[in-house]
TORKOLBA-376924 format. One record per residue (C-alpha): x, y, z. Coordinates in steps of 0.2 Angstrom, whole numbers, plus 2048, in hexadecimal, padded with zeros to 3 digits. Example, Ala and Ser with C-alpha at 12.3 -4.5 7.8 and 13.67 -1.06 7.14 Angstrom:
2
83E7EA827 8447FB824 
END
This chain:
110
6C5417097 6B542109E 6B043109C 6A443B0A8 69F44C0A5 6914540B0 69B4510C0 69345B0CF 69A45C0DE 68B4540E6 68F4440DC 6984350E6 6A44320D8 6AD4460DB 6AE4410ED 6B542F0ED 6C842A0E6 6C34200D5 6D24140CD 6D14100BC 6D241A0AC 6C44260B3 6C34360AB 6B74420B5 6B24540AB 6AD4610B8 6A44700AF 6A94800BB 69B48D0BC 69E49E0B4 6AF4970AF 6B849C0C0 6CA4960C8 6C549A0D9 6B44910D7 6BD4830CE 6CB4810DD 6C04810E8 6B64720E0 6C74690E0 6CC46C0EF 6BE4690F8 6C14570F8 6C644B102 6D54410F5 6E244A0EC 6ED43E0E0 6EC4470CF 6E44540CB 6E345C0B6 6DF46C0B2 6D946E09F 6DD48109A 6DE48B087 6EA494093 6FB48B09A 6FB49A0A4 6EB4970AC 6EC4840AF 6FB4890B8 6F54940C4 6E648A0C9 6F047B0CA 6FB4850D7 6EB4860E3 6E64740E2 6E946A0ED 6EF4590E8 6FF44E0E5 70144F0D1 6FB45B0C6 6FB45F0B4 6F646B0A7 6ED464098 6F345309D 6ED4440A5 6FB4370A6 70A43E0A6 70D43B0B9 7054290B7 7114250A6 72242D0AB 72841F0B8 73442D0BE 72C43B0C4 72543D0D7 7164330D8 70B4330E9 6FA43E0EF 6F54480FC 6E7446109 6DE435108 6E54300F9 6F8430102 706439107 718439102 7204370F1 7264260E9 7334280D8 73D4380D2 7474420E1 7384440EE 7364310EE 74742F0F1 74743C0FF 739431107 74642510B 75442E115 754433123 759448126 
END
């Protein structure tokens, strides 16, 4: 596994998809959501995103805002290591939903 800590948005690596047990530390100025949402969002993949919170509360709201296909508070793997749940991204990194119900869904027809 690799940590990274100092990410900027400027840097290739918070603009490109990395596979592998990549950890990437993003320090949000002034400690903001909005600012830290907007950092998120603003790129172009979407798999997982992780939100690292004193406040459940907190992680929750932001992770509300962000677009991407997974997302977890205080958590990494969870969506990775639990074959049953809803797996899939949004933007370039995917679209639909493979495993849990919304995988399933993918496959009928309505």
């Amino acid at each position: 596994p690799t940590v990274i800590s100092g990410i900027t948005s400027e840097m290739k690596i918070s603009q490109e998809e990395v596979f592998g047990p990549v950890m990437c530390i993003v320090t949000v100025p002034d400690d903001c959501d909005e600012e830290c949402i907007k950092l998120v969002n603003n790129c172009n993949f979407g798999l997982g995103s992780s939100v690292y919170s004193a406040s459940q509360e907190r992680g929750m709201k932001i992770g509300n805002a962000i677009r991407s296909g997974m997302f977890t508070v205080n958590d990494f793997g969870v969506n990775y290591l639990i074959q049953s749940l809803p797996f899939g991204g949004v933007k370039e990194s995917g679209f639909g939903r493979f495993a849990g119900p919304e995988g399933l869904r993918a496959c009928c027809l309505e």
